[in-house]
N, C-alpha and C positions, 0 to 999 in steps of 0.2 A: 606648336612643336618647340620645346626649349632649346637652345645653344649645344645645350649634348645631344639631344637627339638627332641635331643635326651634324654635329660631327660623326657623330656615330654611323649614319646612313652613309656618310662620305665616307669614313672607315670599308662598309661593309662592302662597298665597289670596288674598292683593291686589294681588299682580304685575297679572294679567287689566285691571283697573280700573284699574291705572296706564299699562299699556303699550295699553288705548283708546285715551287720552291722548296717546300718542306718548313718558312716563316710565318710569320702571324702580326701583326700590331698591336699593341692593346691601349685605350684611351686612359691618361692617366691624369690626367687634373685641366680643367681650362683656367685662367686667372680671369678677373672680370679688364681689365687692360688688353685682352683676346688674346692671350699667348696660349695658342695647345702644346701641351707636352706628351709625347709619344714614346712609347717601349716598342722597339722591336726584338719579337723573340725568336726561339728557334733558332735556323739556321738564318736567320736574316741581322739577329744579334750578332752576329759572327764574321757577316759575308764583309767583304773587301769593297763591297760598293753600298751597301747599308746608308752610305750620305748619299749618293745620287738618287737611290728609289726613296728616300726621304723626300729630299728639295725635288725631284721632279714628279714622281707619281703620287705619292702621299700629301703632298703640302700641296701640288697643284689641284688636286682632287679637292682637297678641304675647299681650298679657297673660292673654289669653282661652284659648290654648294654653301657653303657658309663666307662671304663676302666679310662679313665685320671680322673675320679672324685674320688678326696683320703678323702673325709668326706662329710656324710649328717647330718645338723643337724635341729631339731626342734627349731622352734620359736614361 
């Protein structure tokens, strides 16, 4: 399984909790230095807390599945 497929899987576990929400993630680049960068769209593009379900649901997630990734950030 490549590096994206594995973000990806980890994506597709907190999809469900975003897209309650009316939001979505979408995977937008890994750098080979492990940095993922992440879109939030929808109404999560928008929401007032969009950095804590970053830092805590999404980037905990990733990291939990994909260990070599040492940062996620929003773009």
């Amino acid at each position: 399984m490549t590096l994206k497929e594995k973000v990806e899987k980890a994506l597709e576990s907190v999809r469900p909790y975003l897209q309650a929400d009316g939001g979505n993630v979408e995977l937008i680049d890994i750098s080979k230095d492990g940095i993922v960068k992440v879109k939030l769209t929808g109404a999560c593009g928008r929401c007032p807390m969009s950095a804590m379900t970053l830092q805590h649901s999404i980037t905990n997630e990733i990291k939990k599945v994909v260990p070599e990734v040492k940062e996620v950030q929003a773009v």
